[in-house]
C-alpha positions as CSV (number, residue, x, y, z in Angstrom):
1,X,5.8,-5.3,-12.4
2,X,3.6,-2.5,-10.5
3,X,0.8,-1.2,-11.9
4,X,-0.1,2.3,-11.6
5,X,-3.5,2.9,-9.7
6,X,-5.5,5.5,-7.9
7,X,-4.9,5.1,-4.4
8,X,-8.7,6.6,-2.5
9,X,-6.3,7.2,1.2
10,X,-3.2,8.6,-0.5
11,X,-5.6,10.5,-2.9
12,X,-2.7,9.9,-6.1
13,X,-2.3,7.9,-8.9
14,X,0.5,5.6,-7.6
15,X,2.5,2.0,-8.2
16,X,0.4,-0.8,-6.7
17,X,2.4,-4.0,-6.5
18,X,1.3,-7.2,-7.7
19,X,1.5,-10.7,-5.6
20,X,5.2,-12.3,-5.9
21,X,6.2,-8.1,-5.0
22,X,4.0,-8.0,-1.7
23,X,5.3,-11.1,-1.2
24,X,8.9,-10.1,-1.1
25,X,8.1,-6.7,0.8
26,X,5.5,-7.7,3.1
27,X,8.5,-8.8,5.5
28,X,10.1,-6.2,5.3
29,X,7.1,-4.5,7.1
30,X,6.5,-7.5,9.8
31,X,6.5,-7.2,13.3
32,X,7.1,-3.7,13.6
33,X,7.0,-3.5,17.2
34,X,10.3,-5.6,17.2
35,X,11.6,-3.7,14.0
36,X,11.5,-0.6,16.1
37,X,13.1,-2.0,19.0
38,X,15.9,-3.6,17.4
39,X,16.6,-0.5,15.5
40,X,16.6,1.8,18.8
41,X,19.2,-0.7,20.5
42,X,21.0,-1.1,17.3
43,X,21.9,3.1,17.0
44,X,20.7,3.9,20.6
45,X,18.3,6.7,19.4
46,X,14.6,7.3,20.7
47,X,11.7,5.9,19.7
48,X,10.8,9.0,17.7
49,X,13.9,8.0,15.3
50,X,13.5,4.7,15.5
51,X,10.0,4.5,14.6
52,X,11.1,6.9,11.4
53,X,13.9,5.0,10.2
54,X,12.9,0.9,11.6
55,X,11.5,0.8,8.3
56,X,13.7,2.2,5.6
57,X,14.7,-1.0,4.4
58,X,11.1,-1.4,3.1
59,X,10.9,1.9,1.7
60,X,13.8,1.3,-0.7
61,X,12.8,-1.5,-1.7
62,X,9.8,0.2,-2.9
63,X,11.3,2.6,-4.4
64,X,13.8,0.3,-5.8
65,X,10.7,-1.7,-7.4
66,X,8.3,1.1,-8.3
67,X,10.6,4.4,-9.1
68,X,8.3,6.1,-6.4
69,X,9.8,7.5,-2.9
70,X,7.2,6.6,-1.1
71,X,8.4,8.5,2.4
72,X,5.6,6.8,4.9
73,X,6.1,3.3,5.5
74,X,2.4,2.8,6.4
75,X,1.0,3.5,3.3
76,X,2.9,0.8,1.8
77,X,0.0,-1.5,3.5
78,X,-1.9,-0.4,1.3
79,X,-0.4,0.1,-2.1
80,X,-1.0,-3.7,-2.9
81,X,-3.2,-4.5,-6.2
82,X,-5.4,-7.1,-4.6
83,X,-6.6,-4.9,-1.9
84,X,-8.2,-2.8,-4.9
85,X,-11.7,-4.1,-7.4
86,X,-12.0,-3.3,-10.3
87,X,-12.2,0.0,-12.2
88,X,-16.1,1.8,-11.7
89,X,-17.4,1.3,-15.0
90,X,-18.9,5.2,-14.6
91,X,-15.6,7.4,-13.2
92,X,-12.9,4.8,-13.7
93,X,-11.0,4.5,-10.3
94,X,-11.0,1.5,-8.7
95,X,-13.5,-0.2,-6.3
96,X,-11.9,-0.1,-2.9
97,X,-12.1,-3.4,-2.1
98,X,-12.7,-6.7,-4.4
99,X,-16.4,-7.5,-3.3
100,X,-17.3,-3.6,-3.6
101,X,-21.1,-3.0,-3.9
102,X,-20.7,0.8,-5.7
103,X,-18.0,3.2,-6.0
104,X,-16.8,5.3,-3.2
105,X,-15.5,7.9,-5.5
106,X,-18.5,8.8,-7.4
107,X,-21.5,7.0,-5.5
108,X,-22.8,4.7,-8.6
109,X,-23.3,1.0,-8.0
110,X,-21.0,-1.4,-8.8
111,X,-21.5,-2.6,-13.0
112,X,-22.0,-5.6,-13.1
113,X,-23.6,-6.0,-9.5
114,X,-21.4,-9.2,-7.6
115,X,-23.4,-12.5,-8.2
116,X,-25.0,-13.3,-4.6
């Protein structure tokens, strides 16, 4: 089931999706070079289209899991929980990444610092 967390790029609180759900979406969003062409051949638009809707499969299925409508397929990259750390133990969002050394939000150091 997503989990709602702060996402530091899209600067909103939004659903992050856990392991088994990247794992089911992450095709979805594969080989987009390809995606694109097929599209364009498929309905013989441009690559402007095509590059806008070569990935709306993804984005409902998004939507479909999280009740969001997300509208950018990139930032589906990175709306996945494990890309995240945890919550700063000062302002509360989340680390950006796992291994973290201090907040990016509000500049404190990560508490507890990482073992070495």
């Amino acid at each position: 089931m997503p989990r709602n967390l702060y996402c530091w790029r899209c600067d909103l609180v939004l659903p992050m999706l856990d392991e088994d759900e990247w794992a089911q979406l992450e095709p979805l969003l594969a080989n987009p070079i390809e995606r694109i062409k097929s599209y364009r051949e498929a309905h013989g638009v441009d690559l402007r289209e095509a590059h806008e809707h070569a990935f709306d499969e993804a984005l409902a299925f998004y939507n479909a899991l999280t009740g969001f409508d997300e509208t950018n397929a990139n930032a589906l990259w990175h709306h996945r929980l494990s890309d995240y750390g945890p919550p700063c133990t000062h302002c509360g969002k989340p680390l950006r990444t796992p291994r973290a050394k201090l907040c990016a939000a509000c500049g404190r150091d990560r508490d507890p610092p990482l073992p070495p």
